[in-house]
C-alpha angles and dihedrals in degrees: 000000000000114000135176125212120199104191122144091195097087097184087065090038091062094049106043086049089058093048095046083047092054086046095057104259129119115236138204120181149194152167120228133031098251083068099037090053096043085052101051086043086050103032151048114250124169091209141341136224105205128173125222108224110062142145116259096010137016128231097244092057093044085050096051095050096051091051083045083060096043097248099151091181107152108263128198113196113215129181153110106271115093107187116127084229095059086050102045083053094055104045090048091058094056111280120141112202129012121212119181126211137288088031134168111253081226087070101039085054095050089052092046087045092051090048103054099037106084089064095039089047093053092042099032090134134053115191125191122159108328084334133108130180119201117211101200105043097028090238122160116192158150135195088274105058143317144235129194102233117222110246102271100047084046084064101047089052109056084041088066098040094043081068114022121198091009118123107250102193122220092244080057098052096048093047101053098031097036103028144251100277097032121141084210110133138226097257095056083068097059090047091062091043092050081048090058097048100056088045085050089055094050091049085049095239129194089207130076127199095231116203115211107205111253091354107077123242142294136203109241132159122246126262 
């Protein structure tokens, strides 16, 4: 699951982005609104965790300008201020959940998990072939065996069965598993693929994971 976190405070925004990481979710960051907003108008996210009070923009007016374009991307507000005002505005402007700080990343965690259920619960499962993909547990199987799949290979999974037979390319791949801004390199994308595959023949899978040279990959089911 892709999030963005718009926090100034960089300090926070290190550390939260250590501790969603450790929680299995991709993470792109940045500091002020004028990013945050450029981001959510240019990328995916499953869910964002944006502050209120930040240069160049604030989060209310970021807010405000992604639901006028009909971006209904689930948005967390965080921020200092702790005023039901400030809140009622928020949430009235679009906002889905409200956190104030100092919080607990417990916390934090329960309210991303709650945002982001209702989606994950109607579409918990991703068939394709004698393979299934569960979105909730990270479970890969077939009806000879299963493996929980770490949390990058989770992502490029469901990538490729969420569009079967259609060319990903490896710029795509980087970009929504490793982030926008990721020093990863190409190669890092062929190791987890190479990772999948072997996990695929060992499920007895009737799908392949198929590279195209100089083009990216694609899900197809074995002739």
């Amino acid at each position: 699951m892709r999030l963005l976190l718009a926090e100034d405070e960089r300090s926070l925004s290190r550390a939260l982005v250590k501790i969603l990481e450790k929680n299995n979710y991709t993470v792109d960051a940045v500091y002020n609104g004028e990013d945050a907003l450029y981001y959510m108008q240019t990328q995916q996210y499953d869910a964002v965790i944006l502050d209120i009070m930040m240069p160049k923009l604030d989060g209310i007016s970021v807010l405000k300008s992604v639901r006028a374009e009909k971006n209904l991307t689930p948005i967390l507000l965080l921020t200092a201020k702790s005023e039901i005002d400030d809140k009622v505005t928020g949430l009235d402007s679009g906002a889905n959940d409200y956190l104030t700080k100092p919080f607990d990343t417990k916390e934090l965690l329960a309210r991303i998990r709650v945002m982001t259920r209702t989606q994950a619960a109607a579409d918990s499962t991703i068939t394709f072939g004698n393979v299934t993909l569960n979105r909730l547990t990270y479970e890969l199987k077939t009806p000879a065996a299963s493996f929980r799949l770490a949390n990058k290979e989770y992502q490029i999974m469901e990538l490729l069965m969420s569009a079967p037979y259609n060319l990903i390319s490896t710029e795509k791949l980087l970009e929504r598993v490793w982030g926008f801004d990721s020093d990863a390199e190409v190669n890092v994308v062929w190791v987890y693929i190479s990772y999948l595959r072997k996990k695929l023949s060992t499920l007895n899978a009737n799908i392949q994971i198929k590279a195209y040279r100089n083009s990216g990959y694609a899900l197809e089911e074995m002739k």
